[in-house]
matplotlib code that plots the C-alpha trace (Angstrom):
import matplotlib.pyplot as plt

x = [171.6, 171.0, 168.3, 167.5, 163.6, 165.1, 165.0, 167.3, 170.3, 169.2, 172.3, 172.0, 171.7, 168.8, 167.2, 167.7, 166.1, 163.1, 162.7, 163.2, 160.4, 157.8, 159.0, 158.1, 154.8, 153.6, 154.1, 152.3, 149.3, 150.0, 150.7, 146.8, 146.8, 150.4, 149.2, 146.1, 148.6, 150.9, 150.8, 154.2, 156.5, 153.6, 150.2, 150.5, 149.3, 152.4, 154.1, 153.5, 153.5, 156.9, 157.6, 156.4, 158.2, 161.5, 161.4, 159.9, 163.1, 165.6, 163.9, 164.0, 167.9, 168.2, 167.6, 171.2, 172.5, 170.7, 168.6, 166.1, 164.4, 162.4, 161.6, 164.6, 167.2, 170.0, 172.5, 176.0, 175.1, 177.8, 176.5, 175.7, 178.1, 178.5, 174.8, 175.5, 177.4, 180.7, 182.2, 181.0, 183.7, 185.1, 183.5, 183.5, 183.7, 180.6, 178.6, 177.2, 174.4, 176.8, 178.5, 181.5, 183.4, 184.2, 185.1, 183.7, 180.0, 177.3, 177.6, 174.1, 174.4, 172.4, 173.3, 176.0, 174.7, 177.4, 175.9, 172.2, 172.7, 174.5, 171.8, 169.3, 170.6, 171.9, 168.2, 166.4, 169.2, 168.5, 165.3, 164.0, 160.9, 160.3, 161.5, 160.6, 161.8, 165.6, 165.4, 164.8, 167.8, 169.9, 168.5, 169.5, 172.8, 173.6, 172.6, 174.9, 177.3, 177.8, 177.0, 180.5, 182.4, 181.1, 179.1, 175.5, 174.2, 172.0, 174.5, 174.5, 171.2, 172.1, 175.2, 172.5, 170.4, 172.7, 174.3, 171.0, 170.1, 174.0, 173.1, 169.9, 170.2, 173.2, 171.1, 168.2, 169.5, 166.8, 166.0, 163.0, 161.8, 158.4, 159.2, 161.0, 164.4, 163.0, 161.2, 164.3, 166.5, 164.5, 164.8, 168.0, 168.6, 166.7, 168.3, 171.5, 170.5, 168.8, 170.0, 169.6, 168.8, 167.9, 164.6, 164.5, 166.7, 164.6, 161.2, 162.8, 163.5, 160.3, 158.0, 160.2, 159.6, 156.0, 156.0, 157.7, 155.8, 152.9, 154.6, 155.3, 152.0, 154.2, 156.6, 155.5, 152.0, 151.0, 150.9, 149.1, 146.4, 145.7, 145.4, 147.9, 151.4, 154.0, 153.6, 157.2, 157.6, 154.5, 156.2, 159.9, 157.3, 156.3, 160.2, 160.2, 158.0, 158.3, 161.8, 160.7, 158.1, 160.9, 163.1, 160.0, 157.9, 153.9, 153.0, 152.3, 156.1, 155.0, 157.5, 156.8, 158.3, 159.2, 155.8, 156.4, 158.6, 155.7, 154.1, 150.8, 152.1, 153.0, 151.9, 148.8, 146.2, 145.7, 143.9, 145.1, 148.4, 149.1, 148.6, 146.6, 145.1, 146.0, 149.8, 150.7, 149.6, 148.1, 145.1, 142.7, 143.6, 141.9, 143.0, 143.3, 144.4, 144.0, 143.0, 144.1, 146.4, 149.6, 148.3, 150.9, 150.9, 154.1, 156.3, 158.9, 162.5, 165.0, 168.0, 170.5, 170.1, 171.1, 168.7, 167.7, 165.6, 162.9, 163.0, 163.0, 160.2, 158.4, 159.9, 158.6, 155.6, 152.7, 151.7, 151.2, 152.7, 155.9, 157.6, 158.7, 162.5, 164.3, 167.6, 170.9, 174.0, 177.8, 180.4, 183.8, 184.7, 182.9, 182.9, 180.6, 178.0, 178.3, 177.9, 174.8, 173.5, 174.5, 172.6, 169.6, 169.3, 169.4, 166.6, 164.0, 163.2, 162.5, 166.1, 167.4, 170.5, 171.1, 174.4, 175.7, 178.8, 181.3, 180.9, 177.4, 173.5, 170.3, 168.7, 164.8, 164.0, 160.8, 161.5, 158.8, 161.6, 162.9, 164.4, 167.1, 167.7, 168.3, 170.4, 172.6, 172.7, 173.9, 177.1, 178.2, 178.3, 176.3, 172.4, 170.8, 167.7, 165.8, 162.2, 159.3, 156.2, 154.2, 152.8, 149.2, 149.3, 148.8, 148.6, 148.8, 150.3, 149.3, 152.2, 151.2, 151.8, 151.9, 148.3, 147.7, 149.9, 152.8, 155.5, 158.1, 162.0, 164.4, 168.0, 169.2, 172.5, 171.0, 171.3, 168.5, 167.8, 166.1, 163.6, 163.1, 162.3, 160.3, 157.9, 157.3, 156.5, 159.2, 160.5, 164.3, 165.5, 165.7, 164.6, 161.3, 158.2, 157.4, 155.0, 154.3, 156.0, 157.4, 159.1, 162.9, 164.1, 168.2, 169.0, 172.0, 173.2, 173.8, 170.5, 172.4, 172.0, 168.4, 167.5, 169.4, 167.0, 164.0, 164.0, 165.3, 161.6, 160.2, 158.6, 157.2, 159.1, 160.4, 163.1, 163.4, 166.7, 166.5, 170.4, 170.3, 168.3, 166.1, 165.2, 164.1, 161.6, 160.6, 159.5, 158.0, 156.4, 153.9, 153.5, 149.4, 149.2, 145.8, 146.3, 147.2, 150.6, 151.6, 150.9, 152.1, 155.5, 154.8, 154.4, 157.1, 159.4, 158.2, 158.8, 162.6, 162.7, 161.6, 163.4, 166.6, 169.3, 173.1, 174.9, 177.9, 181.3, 181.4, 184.2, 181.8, 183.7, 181.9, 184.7, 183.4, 179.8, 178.5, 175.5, 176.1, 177.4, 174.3, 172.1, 173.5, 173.4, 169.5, 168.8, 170.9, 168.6, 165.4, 166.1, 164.0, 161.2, 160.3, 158.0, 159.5, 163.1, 164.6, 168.0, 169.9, 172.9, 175.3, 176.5, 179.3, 177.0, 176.8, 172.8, 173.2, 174.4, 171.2, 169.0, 170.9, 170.5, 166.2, 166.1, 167.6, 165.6, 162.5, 162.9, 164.2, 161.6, 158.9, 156.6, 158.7, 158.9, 162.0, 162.1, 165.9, 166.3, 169.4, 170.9, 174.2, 175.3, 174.9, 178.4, 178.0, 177.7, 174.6, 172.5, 169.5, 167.0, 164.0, 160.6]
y = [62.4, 60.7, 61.1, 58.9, 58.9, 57.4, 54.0, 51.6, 51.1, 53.5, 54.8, 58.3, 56.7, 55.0, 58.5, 60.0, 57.7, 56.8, 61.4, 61.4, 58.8, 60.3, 64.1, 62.3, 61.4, 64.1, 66.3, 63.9, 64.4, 67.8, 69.0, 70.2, 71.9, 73.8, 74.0, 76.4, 78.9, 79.4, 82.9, 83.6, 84.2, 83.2, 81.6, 78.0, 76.0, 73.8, 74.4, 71.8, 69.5, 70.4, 69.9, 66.3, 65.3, 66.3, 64.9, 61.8, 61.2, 62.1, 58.7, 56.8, 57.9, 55.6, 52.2, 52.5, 52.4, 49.2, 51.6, 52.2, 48.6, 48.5, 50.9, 51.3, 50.2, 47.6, 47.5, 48.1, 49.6, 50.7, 51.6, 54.9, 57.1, 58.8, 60.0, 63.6, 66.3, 64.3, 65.5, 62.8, 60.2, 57.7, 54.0, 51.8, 54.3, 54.5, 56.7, 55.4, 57.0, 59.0, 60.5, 58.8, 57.2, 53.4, 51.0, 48.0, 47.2, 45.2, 46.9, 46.9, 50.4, 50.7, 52.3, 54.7, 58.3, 59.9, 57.4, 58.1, 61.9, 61.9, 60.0, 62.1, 65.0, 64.2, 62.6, 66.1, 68.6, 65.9, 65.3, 69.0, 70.5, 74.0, 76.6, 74.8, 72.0, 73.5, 75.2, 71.8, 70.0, 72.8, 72.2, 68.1, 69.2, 71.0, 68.0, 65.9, 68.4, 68.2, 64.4, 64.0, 65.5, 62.2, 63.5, 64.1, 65.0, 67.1, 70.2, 68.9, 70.5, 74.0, 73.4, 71.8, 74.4, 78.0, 76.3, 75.3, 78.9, 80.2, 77.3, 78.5, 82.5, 81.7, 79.4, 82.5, 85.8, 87.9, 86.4, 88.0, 88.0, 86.4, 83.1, 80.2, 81.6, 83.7, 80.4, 78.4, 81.2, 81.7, 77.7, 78.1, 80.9, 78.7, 75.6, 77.5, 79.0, 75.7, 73.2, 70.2, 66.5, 66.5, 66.2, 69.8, 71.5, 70.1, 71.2, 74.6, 75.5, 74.1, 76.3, 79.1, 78.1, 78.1, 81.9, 83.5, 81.1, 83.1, 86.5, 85.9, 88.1, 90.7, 90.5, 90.1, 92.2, 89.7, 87.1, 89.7, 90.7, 87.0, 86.2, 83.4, 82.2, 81.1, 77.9, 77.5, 78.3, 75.9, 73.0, 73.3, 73.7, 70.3, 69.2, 69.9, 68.5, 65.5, 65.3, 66.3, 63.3, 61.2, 61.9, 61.1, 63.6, 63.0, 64.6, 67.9, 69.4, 68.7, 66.1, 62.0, 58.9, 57.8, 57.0, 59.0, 56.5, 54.6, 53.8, 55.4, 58.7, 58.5, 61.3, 62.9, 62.5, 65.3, 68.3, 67.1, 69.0, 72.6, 75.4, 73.3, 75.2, 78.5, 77.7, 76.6, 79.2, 81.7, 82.5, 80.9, 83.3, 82.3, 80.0, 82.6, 82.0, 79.2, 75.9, 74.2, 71.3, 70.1, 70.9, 72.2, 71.6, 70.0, 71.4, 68.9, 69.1, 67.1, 67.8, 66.0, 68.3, 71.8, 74.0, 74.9, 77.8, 75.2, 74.3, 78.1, 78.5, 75.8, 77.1, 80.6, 81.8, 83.5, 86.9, 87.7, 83.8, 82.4, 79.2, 77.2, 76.2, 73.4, 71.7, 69.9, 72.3, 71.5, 73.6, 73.1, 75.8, 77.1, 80.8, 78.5, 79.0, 82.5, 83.1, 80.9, 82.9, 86.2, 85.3, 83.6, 87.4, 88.9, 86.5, 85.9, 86.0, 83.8, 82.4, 79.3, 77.9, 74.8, 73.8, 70.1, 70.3, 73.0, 73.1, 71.6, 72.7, 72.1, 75.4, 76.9, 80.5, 81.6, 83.5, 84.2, 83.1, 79.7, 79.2, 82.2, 81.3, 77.2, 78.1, 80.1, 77.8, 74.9, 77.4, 77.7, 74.2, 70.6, 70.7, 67.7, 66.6, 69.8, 70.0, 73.1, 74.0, 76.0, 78.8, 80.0, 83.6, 86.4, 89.7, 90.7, 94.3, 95.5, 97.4, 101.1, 102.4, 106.2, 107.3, 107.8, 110.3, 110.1, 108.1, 107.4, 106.7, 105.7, 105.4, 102.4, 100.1, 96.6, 94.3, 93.2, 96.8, 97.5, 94.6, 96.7, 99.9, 97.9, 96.2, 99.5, 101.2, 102.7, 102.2, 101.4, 101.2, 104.7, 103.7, 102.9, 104.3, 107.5, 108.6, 113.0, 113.5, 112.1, 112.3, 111.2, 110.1, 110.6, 108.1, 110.3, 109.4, 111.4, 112.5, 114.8, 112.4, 111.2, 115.0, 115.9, 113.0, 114.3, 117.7, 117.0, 115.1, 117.9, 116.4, 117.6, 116.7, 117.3, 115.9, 115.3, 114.8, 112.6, 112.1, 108.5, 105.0, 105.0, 108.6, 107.3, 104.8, 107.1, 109.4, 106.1, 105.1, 108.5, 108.4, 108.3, 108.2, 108.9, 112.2, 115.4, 115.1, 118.3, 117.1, 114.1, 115.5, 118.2, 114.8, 113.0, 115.5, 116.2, 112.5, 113.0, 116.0, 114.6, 111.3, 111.2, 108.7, 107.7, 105.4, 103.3, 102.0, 104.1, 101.9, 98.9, 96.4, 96.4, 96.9, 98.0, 97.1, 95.1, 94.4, 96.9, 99.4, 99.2, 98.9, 102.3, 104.3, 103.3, 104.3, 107.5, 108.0, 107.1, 109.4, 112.4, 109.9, 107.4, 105.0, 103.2, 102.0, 101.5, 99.0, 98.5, 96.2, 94.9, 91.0, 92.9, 92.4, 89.2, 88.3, 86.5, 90.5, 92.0, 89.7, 89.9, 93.7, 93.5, 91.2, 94.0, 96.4, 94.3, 94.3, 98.3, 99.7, 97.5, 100.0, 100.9, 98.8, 97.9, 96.7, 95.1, 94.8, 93.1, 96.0, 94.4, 97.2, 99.9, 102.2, 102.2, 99.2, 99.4, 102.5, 103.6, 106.1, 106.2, 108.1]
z = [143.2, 146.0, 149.6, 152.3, 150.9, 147.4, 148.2, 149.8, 147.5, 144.5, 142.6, 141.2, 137.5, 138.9, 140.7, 137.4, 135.2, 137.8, 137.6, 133.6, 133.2, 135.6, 134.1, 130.4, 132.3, 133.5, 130.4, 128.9, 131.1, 131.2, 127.6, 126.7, 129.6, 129.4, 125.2, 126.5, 128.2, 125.2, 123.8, 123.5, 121.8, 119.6, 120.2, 118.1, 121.4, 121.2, 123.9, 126.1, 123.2, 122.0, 125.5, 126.3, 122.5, 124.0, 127.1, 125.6, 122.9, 125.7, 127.7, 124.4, 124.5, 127.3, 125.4, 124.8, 128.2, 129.3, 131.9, 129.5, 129.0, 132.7, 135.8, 137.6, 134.6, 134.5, 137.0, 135.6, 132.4, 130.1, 126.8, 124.9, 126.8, 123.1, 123.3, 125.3, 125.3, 125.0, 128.5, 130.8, 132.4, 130.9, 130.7, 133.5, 136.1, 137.7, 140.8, 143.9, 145.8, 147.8, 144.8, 145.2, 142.3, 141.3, 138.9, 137.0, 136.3, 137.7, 141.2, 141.9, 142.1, 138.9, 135.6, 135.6, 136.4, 133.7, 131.4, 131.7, 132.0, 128.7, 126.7, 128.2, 127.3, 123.6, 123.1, 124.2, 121.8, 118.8, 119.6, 120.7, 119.6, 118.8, 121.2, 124.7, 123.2, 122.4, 126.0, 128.0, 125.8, 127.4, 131.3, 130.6, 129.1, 132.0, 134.2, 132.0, 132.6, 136.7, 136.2, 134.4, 137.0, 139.0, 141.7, 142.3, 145.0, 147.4, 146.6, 143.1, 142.4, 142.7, 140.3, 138.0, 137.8, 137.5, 135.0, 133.4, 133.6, 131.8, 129.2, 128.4, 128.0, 126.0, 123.6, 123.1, 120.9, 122.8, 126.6, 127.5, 131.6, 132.3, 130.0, 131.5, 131.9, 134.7, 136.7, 136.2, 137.4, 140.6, 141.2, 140.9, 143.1, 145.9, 145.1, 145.7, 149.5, 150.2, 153.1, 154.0, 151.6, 148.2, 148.8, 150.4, 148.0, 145.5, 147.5, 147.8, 144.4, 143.1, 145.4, 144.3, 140.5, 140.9, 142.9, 140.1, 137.6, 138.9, 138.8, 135.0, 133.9, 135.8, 134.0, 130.1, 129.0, 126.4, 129.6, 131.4, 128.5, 127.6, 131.8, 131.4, 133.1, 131.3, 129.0, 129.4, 132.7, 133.9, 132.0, 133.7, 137.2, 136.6, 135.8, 139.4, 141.1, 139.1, 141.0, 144.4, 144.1, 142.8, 145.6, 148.3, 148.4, 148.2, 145.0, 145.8, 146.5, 150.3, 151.5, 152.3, 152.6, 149.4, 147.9, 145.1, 143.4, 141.8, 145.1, 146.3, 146.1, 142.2, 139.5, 139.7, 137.4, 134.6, 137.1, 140.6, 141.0, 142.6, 139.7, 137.2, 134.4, 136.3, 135.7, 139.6, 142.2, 140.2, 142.2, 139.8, 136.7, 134.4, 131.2, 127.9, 123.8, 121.7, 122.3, 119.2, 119.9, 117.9, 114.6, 112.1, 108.5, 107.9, 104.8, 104.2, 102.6, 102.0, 104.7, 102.9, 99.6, 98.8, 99.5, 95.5, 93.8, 94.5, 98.0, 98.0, 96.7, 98.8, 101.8, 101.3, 104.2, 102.4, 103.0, 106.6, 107.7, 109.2, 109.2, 112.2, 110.9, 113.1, 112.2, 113.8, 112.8, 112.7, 112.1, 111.5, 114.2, 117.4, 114.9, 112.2, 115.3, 115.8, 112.4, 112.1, 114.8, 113.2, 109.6, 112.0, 113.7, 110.8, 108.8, 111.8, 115.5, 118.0, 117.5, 120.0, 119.4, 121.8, 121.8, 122.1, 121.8, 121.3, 117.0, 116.8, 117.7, 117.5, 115.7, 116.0, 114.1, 113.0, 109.4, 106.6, 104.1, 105.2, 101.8, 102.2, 105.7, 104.8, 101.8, 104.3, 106.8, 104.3, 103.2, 107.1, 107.8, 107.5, 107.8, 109.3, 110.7, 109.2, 110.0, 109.0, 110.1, 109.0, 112.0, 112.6, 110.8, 113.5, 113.6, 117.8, 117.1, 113.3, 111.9, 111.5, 108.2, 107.2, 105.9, 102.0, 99.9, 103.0, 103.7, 106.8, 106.4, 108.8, 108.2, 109.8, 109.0, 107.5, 109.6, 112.8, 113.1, 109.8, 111.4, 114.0, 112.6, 110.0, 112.3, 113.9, 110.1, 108.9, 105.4, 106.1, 101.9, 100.7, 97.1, 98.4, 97.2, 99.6, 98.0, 97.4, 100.4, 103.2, 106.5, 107.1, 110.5, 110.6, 113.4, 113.9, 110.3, 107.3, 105.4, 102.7, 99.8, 100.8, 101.2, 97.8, 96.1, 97.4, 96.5, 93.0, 92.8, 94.5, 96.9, 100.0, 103.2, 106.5, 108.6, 112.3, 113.6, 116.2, 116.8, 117.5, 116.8, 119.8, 119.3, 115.9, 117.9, 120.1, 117.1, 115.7, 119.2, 119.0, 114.9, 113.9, 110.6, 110.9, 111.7, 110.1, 108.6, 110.2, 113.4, 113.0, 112.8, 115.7, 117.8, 116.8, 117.3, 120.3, 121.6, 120.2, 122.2, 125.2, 125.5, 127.4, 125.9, 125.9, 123.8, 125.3, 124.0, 120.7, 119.4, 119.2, 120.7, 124.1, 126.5, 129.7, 128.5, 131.4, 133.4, 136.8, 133.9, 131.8, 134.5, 136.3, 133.3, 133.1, 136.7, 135.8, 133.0, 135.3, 137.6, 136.4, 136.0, 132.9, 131.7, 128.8, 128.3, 124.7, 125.2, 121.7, 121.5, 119.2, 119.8, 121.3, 124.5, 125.3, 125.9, 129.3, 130.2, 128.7, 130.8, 134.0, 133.4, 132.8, 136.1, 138.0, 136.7, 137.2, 140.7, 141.6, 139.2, 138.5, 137.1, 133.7, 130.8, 129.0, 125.4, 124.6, 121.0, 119.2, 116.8, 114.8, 112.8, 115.2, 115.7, 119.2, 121.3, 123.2, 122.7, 125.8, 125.7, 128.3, 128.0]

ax = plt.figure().add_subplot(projection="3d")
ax.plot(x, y, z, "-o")
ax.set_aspect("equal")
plt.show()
């Protein structure tokens, strides 16, 4: 990566590890700020530590490659081309400031580009930190990535960062719009129209970060209702301007003449750069949720062990509590990873799963039964590096239950759809207790034998058919159980009756399932007006189609809602229904 502000003679090794060091900086000085802002996906005020950990141990990676002992690096360094994602150029070839490829060390070029991106990003997926954490190992393995095919340059950065953006929504099980994915995405977007020297294209896509870093409230109502950005999203903001300053502009994504490389123009002091607490151009919004800094209660267990009855047992959230579960994974196949993925879906949320290489990952979930999850994990493939942490118990949304004397079944395949009909109060295992009497929810499935068990009890109960899973959370959406039982299920029925759906791909294998499909089907649906849009899918569906399909949306109709739930099990492969 290479621009005439850069200094005279800096290799792109040397441009990388001059950004990477002021990037660990200014998280640094940033991280109480960018912890203030995080509410999502839940509010531990640890984003921006997680952050500045990660970025830190992916500059500690460096020692290795001789670039990593003093500001600027060694000049031919050879070492520690093992530390990445294993697809970087062989040694001795190095990368001169042009891009251009040669032989042999001590070139005065500085350390090899290949080299340094490869450390960096093997130190961030081995060394990530929660969720943010796991997401920034995936934007340096995609720098890594372009770095091995030995050039970096100006049109480098747009390669960089749409591959960044694939990297990442693979990684997540659920991308949601208004978190990072959607600032890195519009940097990418205007790295990829930009002209002109790094510098620009750098300038270009981190003024575009920072607009839709402040359009994020927009996007995500827990952002909105706490009158926050994106913790994420404000942390890769800094990313860039921590390059456009290393690349010569003054420090404020302005432009200059190279003073940003440790000159007069270096990083701002904590409170002196655009968007400070207000997350980067947010017109002053003001700073909402915790304040608590890195403060987890560590619950330890040993990586290298089974996971037994008793590290079950320890490993087991309380009532109401979650666990933060982090680990290194390798399988023996790339399928090991899709199954881990699979069970992860299944046991918790919040589910990143970084890839390093092609049969290994680094692994977050949030589960309230870490136990289960580990003891699965271990019979898929080799468990290292496993870290918990306990998470601040929260209750944002509580989960409705039916009133005394009534219950609420839904019949749903297990799987991640039971989750989802659970956190919105439904009992999902037909030998629950329903108490006197009860109302069933068919999903489209058969009720004969639940109905044939009821009225041997004789209990009182009615049933709404509501033909498919999202008519079932539609009925669910309007439940009270609060009010009269009759009416309750006048209501609910009602919503079923009301909501307009389609399922897609009834074989379940998702052919023809993709994003213009899904996307026209929903605008089809839209059509006689909606407010709310229900999206089940299988892992038929690849994720990276769900979330090219809720940016669309986003922009043609940005007054409706869409909710995009993972739903393995499901006969169909992606189910809709809009209200």
């Amino acid at each position: 990566m290479s621009d005439a502000g850069a200094g005279v003679g800096a290799g792109a090794g040397d441009v990388v590890v001059r950004w990477a060091r002021r990037a660990a900086r200014d998280l640094e000085h940033r991280k109480d700020e960018i912890n203030r802002l995080n509410v999502f996906p839940i509010p531990d005020s640890d984003t921006g530590a997680n952050l500045s950990a990660t970025m830190a141990a992916a500059v500690d990676a460096l020692a290795g490659t001789g670039a990593g002992t003093r500001e600027g690096g060694g000049a031919g360094a050879r070492a520690g081309a093992g530390a990445g994602t294993g697809e970087g150029p062989g040694a001795g070839e190095t990368v001169d400031a042009g891009g251009g490829t040669g032989t042999g060390g001590g070139t005065g070029q500085g350390p090899d580009v290949a080299v340094v991106t490869a450390a960096l990003a093997g130190g961030a997926v081995r060394g990530a930190r929660g969720n943010s954490g796991t997401v920034l190992g995936q934007v340096l393995r995609a720098l890594a990535d372009v770095a091995s095919t030995g050039e970096l340059g100006a049109g480098s950065l747009a390669r960089i960062m749409t591959t960044a953006v694939r990297y990442v929504t693979e990684a997540l099980s659920t991308p949601v719009e208004g978190t990072a994915l959607t600032v890195l995405r519009a940097a990418a977007d205007a790295a990829t129209d930009a002209r002109g020297p790094a510098v620009d294209v750098a300038r270009a896509a981190a003024d575009a970060a920072r607009a839709a870093l402040a359009r994020t409230p927009d996007l995500l109502p827990v952002l909105r209702e706490a009158g926050v950005v994106d913790a994420g999203g404000r942390g890769f903001v800094v990313l860039l301007d921590a390059l456009v300053e290393t690349l010569g502009g003054d420090g404020d994504g302005r432009g200059g003449d190279g003073a940003g490389l440790g000159g007069a123009g270096g990083a701002a002091s904590d409170g002196d750069t655009p968007g400070g607490a207000a997350g980067a151009g947010s017109a002053g919004a003001p700073v909402g949720g915790p304040t608590r800094d890195d403060a987890h209660a560590h619950a330890h267990v040993h990586a290298d062990a089974p996971a037994d009855a008793d590290a079950h047992a320890r490993t087991h959230a309380p009532a109401g509590a979650e666990l933060e579960v982090m680990f290194h994974f390798r399988g023996e196949t790339a399928a090991a990873l899709d199954d881990l993925r699979r069970m992860m879906d299944g046991r918790g949320h919040s589910v990143v799963l970084g890839r390093d290489t092609a049969t290994s990952a680094t692994v977050h979930v949030h589960t309230g039964d870490a136990g289960a999850l580990i003891e699965d994990a271990f019979a898929l493939g080799t468990v290292s590096d496993l870290r918990i942490e306990a998470l601040p118990s929260t209750s944002p949304t509580p989960r409705r239950r039916p009133g005394p004397g009534a219950g609420l079944l839904a019949l749903v395949p297990a799987g991640p759809l039971r989750d989802v009909f659970a956190e919105a109060g439904a009992e999902t295992d037909a030998d629950a207790e329903l108490g006197e009497r009860c109302v069933v929810l068919t999903n489209g499935r058969d009720a004969t034998p639940v109905i044939d068990h009821l009225e041997a009890d004789r209990r009182q109960f009615s049933v709404i058919d509501t033909e498919c899973y999202v008519g079932g959370l539609a009925a669910l959406a309007v439940h009270d159980a609060t009010n009269d039982w009759q009416d309750d299920v006048e209501d609910m029925a009602d919503a079923v009756a009301s909501q307009r759906w389609t399922s897609i791909s009834c074989d379940g294998d998702g052919a023809g399932v993709d994003a213009g499909t899904l996307a026209r089907r929903i605008r089809d649906l839209l059509e006689s007006g909606g407010e709310l849009v229900t999206l089940l899918y299988t892992s038929a569906v690849p994720a990276e189609t769900v979330a090219d399909v809720q940016r669309a949306l986003a922009e043609d109709a940005p007054g409706v809602e869409i909710h995009a739930y993972r739903a393995d099990g499901m006969e169909c492969a992606v189910q809709i229904g809009v209200e």
